[in-house]
C-alpha positions in Angstrom: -18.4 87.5 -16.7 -16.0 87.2 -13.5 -13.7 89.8 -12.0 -11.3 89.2 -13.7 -12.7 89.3 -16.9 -14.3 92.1 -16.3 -10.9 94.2 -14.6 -9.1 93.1 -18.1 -12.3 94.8 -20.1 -11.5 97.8 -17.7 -8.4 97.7 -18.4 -9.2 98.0 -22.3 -10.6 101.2 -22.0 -8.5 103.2 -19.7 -11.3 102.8 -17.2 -11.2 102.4 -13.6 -14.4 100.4 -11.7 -17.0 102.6 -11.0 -18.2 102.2 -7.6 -21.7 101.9 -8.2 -23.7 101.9 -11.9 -24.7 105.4 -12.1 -25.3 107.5 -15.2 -21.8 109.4 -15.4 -20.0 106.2 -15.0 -22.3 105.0 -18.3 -21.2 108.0 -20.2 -17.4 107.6 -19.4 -17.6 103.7 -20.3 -19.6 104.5 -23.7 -17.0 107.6 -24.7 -14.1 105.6 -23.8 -15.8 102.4 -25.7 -16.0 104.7 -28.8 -12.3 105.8 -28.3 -11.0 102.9 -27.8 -12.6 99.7 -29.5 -12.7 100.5 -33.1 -16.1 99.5 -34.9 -14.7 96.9 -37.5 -15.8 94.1 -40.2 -12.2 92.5 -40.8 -13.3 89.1 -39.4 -15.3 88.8 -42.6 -12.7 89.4 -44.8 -10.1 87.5 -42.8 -11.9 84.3 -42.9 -12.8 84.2 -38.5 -15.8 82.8 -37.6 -18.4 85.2 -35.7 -19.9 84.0 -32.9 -22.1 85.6 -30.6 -21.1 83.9 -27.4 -20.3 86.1 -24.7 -16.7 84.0 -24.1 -15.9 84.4 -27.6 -16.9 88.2 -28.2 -14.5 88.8 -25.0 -12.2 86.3 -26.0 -11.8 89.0 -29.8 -12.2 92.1 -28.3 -10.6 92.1 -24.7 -8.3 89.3 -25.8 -7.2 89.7 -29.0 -7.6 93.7 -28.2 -9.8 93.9 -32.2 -13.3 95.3 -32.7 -16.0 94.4 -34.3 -19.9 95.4 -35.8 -23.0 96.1 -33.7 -23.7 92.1 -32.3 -19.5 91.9 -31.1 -19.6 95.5 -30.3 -23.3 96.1 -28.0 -23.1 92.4 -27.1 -19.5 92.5 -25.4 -20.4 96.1 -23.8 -23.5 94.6 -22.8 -22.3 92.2 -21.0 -20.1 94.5 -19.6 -22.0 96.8 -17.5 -24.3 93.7 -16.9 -21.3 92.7 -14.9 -20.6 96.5 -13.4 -24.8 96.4 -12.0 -26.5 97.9 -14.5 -29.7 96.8 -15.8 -29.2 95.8 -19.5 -31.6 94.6 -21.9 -31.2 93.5 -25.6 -32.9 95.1 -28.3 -33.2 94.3 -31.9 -33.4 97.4 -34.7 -33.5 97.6 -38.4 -31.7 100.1 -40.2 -33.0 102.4 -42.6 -30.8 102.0 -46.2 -31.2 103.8 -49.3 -34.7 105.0 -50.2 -35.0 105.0 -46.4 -35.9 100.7 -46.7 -36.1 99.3 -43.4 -33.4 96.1 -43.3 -33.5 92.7 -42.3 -35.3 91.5 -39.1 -32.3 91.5 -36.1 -30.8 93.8 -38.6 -29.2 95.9 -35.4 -28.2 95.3 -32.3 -28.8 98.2 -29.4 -28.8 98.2 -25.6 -31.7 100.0 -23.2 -29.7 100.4 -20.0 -30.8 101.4 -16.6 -28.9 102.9 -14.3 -29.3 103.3 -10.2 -29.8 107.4 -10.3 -31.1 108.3 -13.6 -33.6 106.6 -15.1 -33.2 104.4 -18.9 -31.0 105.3 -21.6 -30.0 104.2 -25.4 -26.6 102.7 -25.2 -25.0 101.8 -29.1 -21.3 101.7 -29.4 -21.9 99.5 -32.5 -23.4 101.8 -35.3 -20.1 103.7 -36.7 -21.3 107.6 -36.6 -23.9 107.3 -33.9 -23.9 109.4 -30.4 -21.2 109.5 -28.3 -23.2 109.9 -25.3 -26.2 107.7 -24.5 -29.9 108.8 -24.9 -32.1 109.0 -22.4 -34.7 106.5 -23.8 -37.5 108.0 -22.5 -37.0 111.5 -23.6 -39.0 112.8 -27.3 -37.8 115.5 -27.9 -34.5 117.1 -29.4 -31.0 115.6 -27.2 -28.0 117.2 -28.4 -25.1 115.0 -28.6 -21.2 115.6 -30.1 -22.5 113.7 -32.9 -25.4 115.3 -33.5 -29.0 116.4 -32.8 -31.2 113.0 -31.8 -34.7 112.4 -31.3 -36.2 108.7 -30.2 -40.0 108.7 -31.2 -42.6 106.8 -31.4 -42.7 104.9 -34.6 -45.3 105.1 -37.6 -46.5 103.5 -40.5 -45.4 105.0 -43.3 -43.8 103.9 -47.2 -40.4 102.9 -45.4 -42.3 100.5 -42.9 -44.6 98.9 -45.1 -44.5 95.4 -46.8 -46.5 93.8 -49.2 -49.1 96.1 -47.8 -48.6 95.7 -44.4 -47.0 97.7 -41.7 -44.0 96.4 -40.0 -44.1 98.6 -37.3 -45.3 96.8 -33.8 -46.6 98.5 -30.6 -44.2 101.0 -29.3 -41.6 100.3 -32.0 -39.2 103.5 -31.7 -37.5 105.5 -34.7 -33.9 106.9 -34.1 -33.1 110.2 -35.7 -30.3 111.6 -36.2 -30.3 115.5 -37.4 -33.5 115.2 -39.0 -32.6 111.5 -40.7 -33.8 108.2 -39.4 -30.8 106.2 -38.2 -32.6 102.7 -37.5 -36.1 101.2 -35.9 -36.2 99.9 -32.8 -38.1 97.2 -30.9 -38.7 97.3 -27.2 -39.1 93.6 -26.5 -36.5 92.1 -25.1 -34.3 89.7 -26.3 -31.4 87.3 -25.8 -27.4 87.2 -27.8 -28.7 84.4 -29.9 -31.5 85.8 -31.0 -29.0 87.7 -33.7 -27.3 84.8 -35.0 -29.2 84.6 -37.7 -28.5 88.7 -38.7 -24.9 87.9 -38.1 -24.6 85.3 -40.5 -26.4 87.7 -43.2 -24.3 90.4 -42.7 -21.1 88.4 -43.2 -22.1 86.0 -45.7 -24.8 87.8 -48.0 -23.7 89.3 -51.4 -26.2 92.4 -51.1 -24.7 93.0 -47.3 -22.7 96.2 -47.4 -20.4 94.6 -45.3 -19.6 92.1 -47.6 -19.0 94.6 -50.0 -16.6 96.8 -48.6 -13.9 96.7 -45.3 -14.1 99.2 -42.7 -12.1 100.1 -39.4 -13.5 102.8 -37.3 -13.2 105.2 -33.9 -13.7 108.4 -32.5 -10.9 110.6 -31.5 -10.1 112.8 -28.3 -11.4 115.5 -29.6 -14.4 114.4 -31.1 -13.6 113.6 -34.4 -13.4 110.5 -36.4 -10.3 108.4 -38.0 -11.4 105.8 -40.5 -9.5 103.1 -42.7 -12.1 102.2 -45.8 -9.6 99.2 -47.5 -6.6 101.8 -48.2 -8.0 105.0 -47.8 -7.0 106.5 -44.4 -9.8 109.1 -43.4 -9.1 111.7 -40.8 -12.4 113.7 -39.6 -12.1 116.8 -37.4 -14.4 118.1 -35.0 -15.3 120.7 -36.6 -16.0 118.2 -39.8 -12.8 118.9 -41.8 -11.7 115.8 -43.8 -8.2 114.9 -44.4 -8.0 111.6 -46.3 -5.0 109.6 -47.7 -4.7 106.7 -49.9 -2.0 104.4 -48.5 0.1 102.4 -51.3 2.4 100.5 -49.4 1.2 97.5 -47.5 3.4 98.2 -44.7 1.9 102.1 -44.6 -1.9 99.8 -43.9 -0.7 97.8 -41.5 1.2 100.3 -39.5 -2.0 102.8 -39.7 -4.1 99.7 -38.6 -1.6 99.1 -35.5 -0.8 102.8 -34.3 -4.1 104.4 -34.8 -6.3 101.1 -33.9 -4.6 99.1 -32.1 -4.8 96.0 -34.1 -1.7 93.8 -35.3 -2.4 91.9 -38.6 0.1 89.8 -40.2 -1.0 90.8 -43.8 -3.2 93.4 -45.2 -7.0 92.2 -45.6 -8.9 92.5 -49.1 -12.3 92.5 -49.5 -13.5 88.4 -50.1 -14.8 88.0 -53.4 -13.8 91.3 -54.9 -13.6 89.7 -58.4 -17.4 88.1 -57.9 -20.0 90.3 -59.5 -22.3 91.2 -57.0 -25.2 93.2 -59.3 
């Protein structure tokens, strides 16, 4: 990433450069990431090819000013504060579904980042209702966020790791919690952008994908909250976790919720692609 490629990514979030990659320069970038580039799946159901090419994931969400899911999200930022002097490494995660299942191999995409005055830390600004903060990636006990109450520990085997009979967890495999409930498993070996081209292509193309399934455009808000479009139902979440939501009728009322409250023009208003198959 150049300078000026990485000024116009500055410019994306309101940020200014930080003079050197500390820790509260991390925080503001990931807040201000959260706030400001929504975590979305429209490329799926607009027909746009995802590619995880670090020209082509600035080129969609610096360029063309859009989101995107964990890969586009963790591997733009990534790249990023690469670029600012930070020390980032890849990392690959499953996420735990229903019946607490561990997902697909390269199922997630998260960042360990480490900075020049405090140590390592969990970066994600591609997992919808995750923290807004980062986690300090050593630490194994309770870290409270806006979000929530987290916890990074050491990984076990247990009925949602197991296969076949065999254990899926690795050698200092971490679990993610969030208030009690694990979020997704982590590995620590590094790894590279392509290595999650084959995830990507699941996500966006497979019938059981939950992406597939359903659209989704989503940010945080100033104050903490949450606004999120689900198709044409308009989701406002407060702070304090009121819920106001909305369904929108008109198509005009979806796009114009879409460009004031995200920041994305569309020309028409996306459907979920093969909404008429039966996926059961």
């Amino acid at each position: 990433m150049d300078s000026a490629q990485v000024d116009a990514y500055l410019r994306r979030l309101g940020a200014e450069h930080p003079a050197w990659p500390t820790v509260d320069a991390l925080r503001e970038l990931q807040l201000r990431h959260l706030r400001t580039v929504p975590f979305e799946n429209l490329s799926i159901h607009l027909g746009e090819e995802i590619v995880l090419e670090e020209k082509r994931l600035l080129d969609k969400v610096v360029g063309a000013r859009r989101g995107g899911f964990c890969y586009e999200l963790n591997g733009s930022f990534g790249a990023l504060l690469a670029a600012l002097g930070y020390d980032v490494m890849l990392l690959a995660g499953r996420v735990y579904g229903d019946g607490q299942r561990l997902g697909i191999p390269y199922d997630h995409l998260a960042l360990r980042v480490r900075t020049v005055d405090g140590g390592d830390w969990l970066v994600d600004v591609g997992f919808g209702a995750n923290s807004h903060l980062p986690l300090a990636f050593g630490d194994r006990g309770e870290q409270e966020d806006r979000a929530g109450t987290f916890r990074i520990v050491e990984a076990r085997p247990d009925a949602a790791g197991v296969r076949g009979g065999h254990s899926t967890v690795e050698a200092a495999d971490l679990d993610v919690f969030r208030d009690g409930r694990p979020q997704y498993r982590l590995e620590v070996r590094p790894r590279v952008l392509g290595d999650f081209t084959a995830g990507a292509w699941w996500h966006s193309t497979s019938p059981v994908s939950h992406f597939t399934r359903s659209l989704v455009c989503s940010r945080i808000t100033e104050d903490g909250g949450r606004i999120t479009l689900s198709g044409r139902t308009f989701t406002v979440t407060g702070a304090d976790g009121t819920r106001e939501v909305r369904e929108l009728e008109a198509d005009e009322e979806v796009l114009g919720v879409y460009r004031e409250r995200f920041g994305i023009e569309l020309g028409s208003v996306p459907t979920v692609r093969g909404a008429d198959r039966d996926f059961s």
